[in-house]
C-alpha positions, 0 to 999 in steps of 0.5 A: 270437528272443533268447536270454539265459543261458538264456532264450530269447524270440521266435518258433520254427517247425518244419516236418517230415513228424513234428512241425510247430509254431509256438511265439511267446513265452518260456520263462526258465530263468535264475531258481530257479522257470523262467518261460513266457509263450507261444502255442503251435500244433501243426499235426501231432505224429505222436507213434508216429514221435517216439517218444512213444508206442507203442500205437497207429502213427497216434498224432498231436496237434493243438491250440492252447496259451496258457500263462502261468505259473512252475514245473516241478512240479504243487507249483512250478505258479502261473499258467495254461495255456489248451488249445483245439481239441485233436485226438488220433488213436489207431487210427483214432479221433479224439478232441476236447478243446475247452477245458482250463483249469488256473489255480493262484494264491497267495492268501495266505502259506498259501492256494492256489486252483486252478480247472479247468475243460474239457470234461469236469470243473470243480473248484476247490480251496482250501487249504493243501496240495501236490499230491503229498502230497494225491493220495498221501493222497486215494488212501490213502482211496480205496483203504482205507489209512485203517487203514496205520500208514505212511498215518497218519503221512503223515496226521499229518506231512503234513496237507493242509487243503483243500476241493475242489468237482469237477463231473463231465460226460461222461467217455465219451471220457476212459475210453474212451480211458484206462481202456477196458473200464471 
């Protein structure tokens, strides 16, 4: 590979007992909003012996990435990721993912379109908003802080226009996983 500044572009490999990978592509940090155009193959991550996580000793991940995209942040975020066939092992279980998409484009000067898309929900949103203060204000409603002085000024200082068309699959998998119990 070549690396410019602090751009690197070309192919790298890693083969180790913990994490064995192969990434093709370019990752250019060298401009304001950090740009990425790679494929990237994760045979095996053994994510407990990487020190990643910790909840679970056989911990691993496998899967296939394809990203084009600019940004560090879910705001700076434009361009697409491609997840397929991935494969995550926890406590003896296995789980599947077999298509994630997230697509962020810039419509206009004050128009942003994000379409998703997986195995377990698909959702398109439209508007003019940021991630962070829409999250922040769709919990506040969610949990009832519609009446807090602090949330309606957010409200007020911070409107988010927005529409938004999510469609709901099986999410067994995703709760078993990350909100067992419910």
């Amino acid at each position: 590979g070549h690396i410019r500044g602090k751009s690197f572009e070309g192919k790298l490999g890693v083969i180790d007992r913990m994490l064995e990978f192969s990434f093709n592509g370019l990752a250019d940090f060298n401009k304001q909003e950090p740009a990425f155009d790679f494929s990237l193959e994760i045979d095996q991550a053994n994510l407990y012996d990487l020190n990643l996580i910790d909840r679970s000793e056989d911990a691993s991940i496998s899967g296939k990435i394809r990203a084009r995209f600019e940004g560090t942040t879910a705001d700076s975020f434009f361009g697409k990721i491609l997840i397929d066939d991935l494969h995550y092992r926890e406590n003896d279980k296995f789980y599947i993912l077999k298509h994630f998409q997230l697509d962020r484009r810039r419509i206009s000067d004050d128009l942003d379109k994000t379409i998703l898309r997986s195995d377990y929900i698909d959702g398109d949103i439209n508007g003019n908003y940021t991630i962070k203060d829409l999250a922040g204000q769709f919990a506040g409603f969610i949990t009832g802080s519609y009446q807090d002085p602090e949330y309606l000024q957010q409200v007020d200082t911070k409107p988010q226009f927005v529409s938004f068309d999510f469609r709901l699959k099986d999410l067994s998998t995703v709760t078993e996983l990350f909100l067992p119990g419910l």
